[in-house]
C-alpha positions in Angstrom: 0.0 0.0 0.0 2.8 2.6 0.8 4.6 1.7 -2.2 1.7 2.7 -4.1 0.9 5.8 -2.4 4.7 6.4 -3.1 4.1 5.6 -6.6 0.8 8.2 -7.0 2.9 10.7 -5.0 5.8 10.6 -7.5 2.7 11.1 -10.5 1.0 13.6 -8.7 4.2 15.6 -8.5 5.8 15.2 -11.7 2.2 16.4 -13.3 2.8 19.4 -10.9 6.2 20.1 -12.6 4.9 19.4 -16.0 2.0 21.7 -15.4 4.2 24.9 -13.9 6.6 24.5 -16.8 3.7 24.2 -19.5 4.5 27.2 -22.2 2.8 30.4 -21.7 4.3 33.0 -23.7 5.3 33.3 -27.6 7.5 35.7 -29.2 6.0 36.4 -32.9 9.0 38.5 -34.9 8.0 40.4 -37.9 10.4 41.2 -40.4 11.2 44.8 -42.0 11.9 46.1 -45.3 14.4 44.7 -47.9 13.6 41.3 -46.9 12.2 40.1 -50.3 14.8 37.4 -51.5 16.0 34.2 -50.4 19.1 35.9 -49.0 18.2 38.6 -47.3 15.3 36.4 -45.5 17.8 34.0 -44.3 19.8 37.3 -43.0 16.9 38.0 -41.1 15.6 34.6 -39.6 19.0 33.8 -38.7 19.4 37.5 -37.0 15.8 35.8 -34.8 17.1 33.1 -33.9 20.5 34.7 -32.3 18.2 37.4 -30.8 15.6 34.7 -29.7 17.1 32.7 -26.8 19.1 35.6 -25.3 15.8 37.4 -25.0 13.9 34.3 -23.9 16.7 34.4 -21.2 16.5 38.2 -20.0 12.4 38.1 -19.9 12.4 34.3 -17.6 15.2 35.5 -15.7 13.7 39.2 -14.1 11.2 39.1 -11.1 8.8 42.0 -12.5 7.9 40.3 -15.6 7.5 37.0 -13.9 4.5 38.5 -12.1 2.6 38.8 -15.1 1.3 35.3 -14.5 -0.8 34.3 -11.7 1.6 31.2 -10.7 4.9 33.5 -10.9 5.5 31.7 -13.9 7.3 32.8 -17.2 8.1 29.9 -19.5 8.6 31.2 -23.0 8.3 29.1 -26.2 11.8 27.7 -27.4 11.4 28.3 -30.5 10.8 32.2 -31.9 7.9 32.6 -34.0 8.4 34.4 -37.7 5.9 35.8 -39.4 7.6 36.9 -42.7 5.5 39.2 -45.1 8.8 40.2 -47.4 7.8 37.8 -50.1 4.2 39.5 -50.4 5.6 42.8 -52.2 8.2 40.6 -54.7 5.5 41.9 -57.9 5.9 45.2 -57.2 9.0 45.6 -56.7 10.0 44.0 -59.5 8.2 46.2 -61.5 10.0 49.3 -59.6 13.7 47.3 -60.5 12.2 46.9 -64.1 12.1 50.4 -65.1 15.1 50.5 -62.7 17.3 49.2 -65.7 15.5 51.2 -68.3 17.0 54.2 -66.1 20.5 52.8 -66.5 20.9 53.7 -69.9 19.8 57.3 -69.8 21.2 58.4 -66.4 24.6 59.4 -64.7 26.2 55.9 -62.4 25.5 57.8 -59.7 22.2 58.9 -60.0 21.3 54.9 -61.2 23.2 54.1 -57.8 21.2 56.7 -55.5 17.8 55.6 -57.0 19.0 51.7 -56.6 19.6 52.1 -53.0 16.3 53.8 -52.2 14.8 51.0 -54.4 16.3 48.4 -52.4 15.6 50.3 -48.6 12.7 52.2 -48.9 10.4 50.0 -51.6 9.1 48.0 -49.0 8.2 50.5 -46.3 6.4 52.2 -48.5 4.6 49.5 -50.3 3.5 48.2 -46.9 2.0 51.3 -45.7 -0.7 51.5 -48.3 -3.7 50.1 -46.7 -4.8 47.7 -49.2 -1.0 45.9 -48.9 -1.5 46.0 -45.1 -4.9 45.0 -44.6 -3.9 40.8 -45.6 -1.0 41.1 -44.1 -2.8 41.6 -40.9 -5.4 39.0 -41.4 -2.8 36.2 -41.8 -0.5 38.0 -38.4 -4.0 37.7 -37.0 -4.6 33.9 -37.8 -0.7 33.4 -36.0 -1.9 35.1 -33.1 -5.1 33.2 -32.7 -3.4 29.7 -33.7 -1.4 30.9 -30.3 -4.1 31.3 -28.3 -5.5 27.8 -28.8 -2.7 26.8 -27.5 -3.0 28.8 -24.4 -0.1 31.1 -24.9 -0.3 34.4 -24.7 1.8 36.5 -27.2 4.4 39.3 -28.0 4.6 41.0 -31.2 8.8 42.2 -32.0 8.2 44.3 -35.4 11.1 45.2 -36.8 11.9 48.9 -38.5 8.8 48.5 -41.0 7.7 45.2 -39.3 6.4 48.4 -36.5 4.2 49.3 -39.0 2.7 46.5 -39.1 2.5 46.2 -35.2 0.7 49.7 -34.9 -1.7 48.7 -37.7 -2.3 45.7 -36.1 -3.2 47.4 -33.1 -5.5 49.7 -34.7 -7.2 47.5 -36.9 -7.3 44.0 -34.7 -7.4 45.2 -31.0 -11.2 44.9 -30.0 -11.5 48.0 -28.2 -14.5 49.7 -30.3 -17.8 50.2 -28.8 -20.7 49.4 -31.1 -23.5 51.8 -29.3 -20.5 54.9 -28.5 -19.4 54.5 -32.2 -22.7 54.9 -33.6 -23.5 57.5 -31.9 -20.1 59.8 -32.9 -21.4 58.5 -36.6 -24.1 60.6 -35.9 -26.6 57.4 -37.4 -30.5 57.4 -37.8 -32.2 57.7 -34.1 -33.7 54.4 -35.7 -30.4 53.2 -36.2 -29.2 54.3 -32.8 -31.8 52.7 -30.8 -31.8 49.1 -32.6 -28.3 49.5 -31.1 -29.3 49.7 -27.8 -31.8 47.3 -28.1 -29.6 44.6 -29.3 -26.1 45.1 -27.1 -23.5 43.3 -28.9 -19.3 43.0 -27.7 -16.8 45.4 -27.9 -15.0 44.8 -31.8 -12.5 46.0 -33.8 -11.8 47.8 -37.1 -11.4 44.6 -39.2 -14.4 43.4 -38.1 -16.4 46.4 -39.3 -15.6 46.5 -42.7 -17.2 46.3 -46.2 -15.5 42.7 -47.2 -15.8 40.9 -43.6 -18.9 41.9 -41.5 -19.6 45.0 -43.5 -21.0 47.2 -41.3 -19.3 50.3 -43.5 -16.2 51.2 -45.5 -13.0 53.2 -44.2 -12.5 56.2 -46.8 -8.8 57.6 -47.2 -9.0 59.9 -44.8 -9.7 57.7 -42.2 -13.4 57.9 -41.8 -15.9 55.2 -41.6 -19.2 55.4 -43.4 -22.2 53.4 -42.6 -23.6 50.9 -45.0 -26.2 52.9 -46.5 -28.8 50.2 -46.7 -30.3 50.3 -43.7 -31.9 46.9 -43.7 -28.7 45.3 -44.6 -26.9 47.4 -41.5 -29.0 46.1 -39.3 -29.1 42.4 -40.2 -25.4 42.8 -40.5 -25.1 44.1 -37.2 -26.9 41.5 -35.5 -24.4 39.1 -36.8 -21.2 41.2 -35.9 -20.5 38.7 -33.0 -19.3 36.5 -35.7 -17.0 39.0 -37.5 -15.7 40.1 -33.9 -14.8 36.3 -32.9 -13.3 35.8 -36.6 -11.2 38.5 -37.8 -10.0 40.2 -34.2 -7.8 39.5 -32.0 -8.3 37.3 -29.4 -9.0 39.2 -26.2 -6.4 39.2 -23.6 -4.0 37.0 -25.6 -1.7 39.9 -26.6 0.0 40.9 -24.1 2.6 43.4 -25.6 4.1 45.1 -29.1 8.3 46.1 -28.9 8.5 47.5 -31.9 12.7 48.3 -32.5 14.8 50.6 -35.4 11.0 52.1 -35.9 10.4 54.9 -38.3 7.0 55.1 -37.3 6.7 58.9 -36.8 8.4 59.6 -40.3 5.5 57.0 -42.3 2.4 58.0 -39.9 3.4 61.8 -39.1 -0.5 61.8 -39.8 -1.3 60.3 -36.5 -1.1 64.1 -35.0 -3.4 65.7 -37.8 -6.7 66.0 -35.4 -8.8 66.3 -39.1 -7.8 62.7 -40.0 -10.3 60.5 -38.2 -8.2 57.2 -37.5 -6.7 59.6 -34.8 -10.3 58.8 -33.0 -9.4 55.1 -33.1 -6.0 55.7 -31.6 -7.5 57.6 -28.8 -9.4 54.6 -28.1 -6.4 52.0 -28.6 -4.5 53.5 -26.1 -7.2 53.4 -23.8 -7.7 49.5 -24.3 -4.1 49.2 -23.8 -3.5 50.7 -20.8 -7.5 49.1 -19.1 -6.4 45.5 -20.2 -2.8 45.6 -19.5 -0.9 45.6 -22.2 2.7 46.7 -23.3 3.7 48.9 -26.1 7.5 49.3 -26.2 9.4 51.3 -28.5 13.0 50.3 -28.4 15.7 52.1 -30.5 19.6 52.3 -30.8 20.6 55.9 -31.0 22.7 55.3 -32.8 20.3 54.2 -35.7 18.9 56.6 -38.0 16.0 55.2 -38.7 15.2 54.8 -35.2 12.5 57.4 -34.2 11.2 57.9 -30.3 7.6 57.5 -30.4 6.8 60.3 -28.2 7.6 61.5 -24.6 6.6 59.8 -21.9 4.1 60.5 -20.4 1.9 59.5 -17.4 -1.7 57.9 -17.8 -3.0 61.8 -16.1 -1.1 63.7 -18.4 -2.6 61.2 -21.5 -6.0 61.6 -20.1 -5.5 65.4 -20.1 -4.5 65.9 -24.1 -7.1 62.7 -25.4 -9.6 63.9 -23.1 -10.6 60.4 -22.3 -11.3 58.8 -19.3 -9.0 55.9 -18.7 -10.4 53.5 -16.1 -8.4 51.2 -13.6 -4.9 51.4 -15.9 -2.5 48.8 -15.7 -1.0 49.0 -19.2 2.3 50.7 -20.2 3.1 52.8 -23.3 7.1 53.4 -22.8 9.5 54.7 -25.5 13.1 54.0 -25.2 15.4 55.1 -27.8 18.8 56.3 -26.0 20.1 52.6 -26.2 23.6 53.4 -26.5 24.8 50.1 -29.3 28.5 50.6 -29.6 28.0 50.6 -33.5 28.5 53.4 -36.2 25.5 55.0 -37.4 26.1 53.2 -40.6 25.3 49.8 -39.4 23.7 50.4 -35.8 19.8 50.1 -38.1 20.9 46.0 -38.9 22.7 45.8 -35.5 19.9 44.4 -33.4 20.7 40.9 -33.8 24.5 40.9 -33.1 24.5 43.7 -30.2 21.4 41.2 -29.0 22.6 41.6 -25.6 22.3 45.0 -25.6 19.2 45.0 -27.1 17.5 42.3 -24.8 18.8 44.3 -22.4 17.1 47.3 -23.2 13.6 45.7 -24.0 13.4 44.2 -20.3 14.7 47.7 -18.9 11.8 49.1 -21.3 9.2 46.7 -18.9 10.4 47.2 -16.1 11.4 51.1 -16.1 7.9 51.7 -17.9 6.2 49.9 -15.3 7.6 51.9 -12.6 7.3 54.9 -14.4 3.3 53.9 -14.7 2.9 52.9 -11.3 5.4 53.8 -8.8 5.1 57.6 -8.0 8.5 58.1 -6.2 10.3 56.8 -9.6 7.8 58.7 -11.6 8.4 62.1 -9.7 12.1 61.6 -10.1 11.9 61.0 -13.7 9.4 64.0 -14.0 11.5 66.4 -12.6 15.1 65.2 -14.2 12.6 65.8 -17.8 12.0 69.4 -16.2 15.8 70.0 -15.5 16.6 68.9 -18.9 14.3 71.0 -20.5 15.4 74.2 -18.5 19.4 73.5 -19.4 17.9 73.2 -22.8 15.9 76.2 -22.7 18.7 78.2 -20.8 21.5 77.5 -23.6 19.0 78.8 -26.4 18.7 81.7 -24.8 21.8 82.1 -24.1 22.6 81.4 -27.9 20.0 84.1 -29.0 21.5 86.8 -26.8 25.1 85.8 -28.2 24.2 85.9 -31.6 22.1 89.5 -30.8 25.5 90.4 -29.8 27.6 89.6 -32.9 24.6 91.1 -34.9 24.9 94.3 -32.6 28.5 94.5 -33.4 28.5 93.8 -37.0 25.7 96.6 -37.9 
């Protein structure tokens, strides 16, 4: 009998080892621009798979991440998860490299060189900006996520330089944080409209799940606005079925549990995003409210040495957000944290494609970004030291340009 107790004991254990190292995180990368060949896709997964294991190791390894899982429990998936979207613009750029060589003949070698390098850097970026490029590639990043979550792990999203673009979209467009009965109303829809609404509650959705070609609610013009389906009938029979659309082309709620985007140029691609007259600047508002009520993380990691690395924004606390989005944000627990003065050790000329072999820097810098954001969240001694170094800086800042001005008033004075 004691021997099998004994034996039971041993099972019962074992299962409780099993179970506390069961997988609960994923780290999905997404690649940048220039990664459309065989060669320069292999540079990039092999970059992952150095980066993957010595940021699998930072993350396990520090106490204030742990804590993101009830059991104290961080045990992140061996093996990095790629999703790779270079291969999806090889048409048109090939058409860009076509007339390319036509340009060969008729210009200078150094203006053929000049337009061949912004060919090969910037096609890309730009190509995956335009919404009807981006819009599949989120739906199959979406369908990644999701095959995730069925497995119960909760994910990460690493976009690299325009692989950030992709994050942010994905964000904006996947992240159920819309309100069916709110947005209706800022429509400005029929009072009919408004009170079938009401009548019939439905759950919070996203972007996707709106639109013309998935549960067609409306259409998203170019400047960011979304109009109603103009059949009423069809509105409302589509709206009752919006469930569907929600479960099947957003993101499955509380399964994403942070973006590092790193070597972004977001600001440069989307300087839009602070033009109050273009309308997907009401989703963002919303987005970052979602982010902060369900706990998410939104890092912005950058060399500064890299060129292409652009902060973000300032940081800035959830009061002071609140204040310019004039939005209530309830309960935060959320960070949105830029950190962009990550000192690599490598020339501007290379520090863009450095990530992956100054990886322990940069792992580095991502689990400072956590933890550093967190306390600048939620701890008000570290936040009103931060604050007030900001303040200092901006005075010595403020003090030399001044001081500048009344030198060169000087010199002018002089001179006349």
């Amino acid at each position: 009998m004691k021997k099998i107790l004994l034996i039971l004991l041993t099972l019962f254990t074992l299962q409780l080892a099993t179970n506390a190292q069961t997988t609960n995180l994923s780290f999905m990368y997404i690649n940048g621009s220039n990664n459309n060949d065989t060669k320069m896709k292999d540079w990039y997964i092999n970059g992952v798979n150095k980066l993957h294991p010595v940021m699998k190791e930072k993350f396990e390894k520090n106490s204030t991440i742990k804590k993101w899982t009830k059991t104290n429990q961080l045990v992140i998936d061996e093996k990095p998860q790629i999703f790779f979207w270079g291969y999806d613009s090889k048409t048109d750029l090939d058409f860009v490299k076509e007339r390319l060589n036509i340009s060969k003949a008729i210009s200078s070698t150094l203006a053929y060189e000049i337009r061949s390098l912004l060919t090969q850097f910037m096609h890309d970026a730009i190509w995956v900006q335009k919404t009807h490029n981006m819009l599949p590639i989120l739906d199959g990043l979406n369908d990644r996520v999701k095959e995730q979550a069925q497995q119960g792990k909760n994910v990460i999203l690493f976009g690299y330089s325009a692989g950030s673009f992709v994050t942010y979209q994905y964000m904006l467009y996947k992240l159920p944080y819309i309100k069916l009965e709110n947005l209706f109303q800022v429509l400005n829809a029929d009072e009919d409209i408004i009170e079938f609404v009401k009548n019939n509650p439905k759950e919070d959705t996203c972007l996707s799940a709106l639109s013309y070609d998935k549960g067609n609610l409306g259409v998203i013009t170019n400047t960011g606005h979304l109009v109603l389906n103009q059949n009423k009938e069809l509105l409302k029979e589509n709206y009752l079925k919006i469930d569907e659309s929600t479960e099947k082309y957003c993101a499955p709620k509380g399964f994403v549990r942070g973006v590092v985007n790193f070597a972004s140029p977001i600001p440069l691609f989307y300087s839009d995003m602070a033009d109050p007259n273009y309308e997907i600047t009401y989703y963002n508002k919303y987005v970052t409210k979602y982010i902060y009520e369900n706990g998410i993380y939104f890092l912005t990691v950058n060399f500064k040495e890299d060129p292409l690395g652009f902060p973000t924004s300032n940081n800035l606390t959830v009061s002071q957000l609140e204040e310019i989005l004039n939005l209530k944000i309830n309960n935060p627990k959320g960070v949105i944290y830029d950190n962009s003065g990550v000192w690599s050790r490598r020339s501007a000329f290379i520090a863009h494609t450095s990530y992956w072999s100054a990886r322990n820097i940069f792992a580095k810098a991502v689990v400072e970004g956590f933890v550093d954001g967190t306390k600048f969240q939620y701890n008000k001694k570290y936040q009103e030291k931060v604050l007030k170094k900001n303040v200092k800086a901006l005075n010595i800042i403020y003090e030399f340009i001044v001081a500048r001005n009344s030198s060169l008033s000087r010199v002018r004075a002089i001179r006349s």
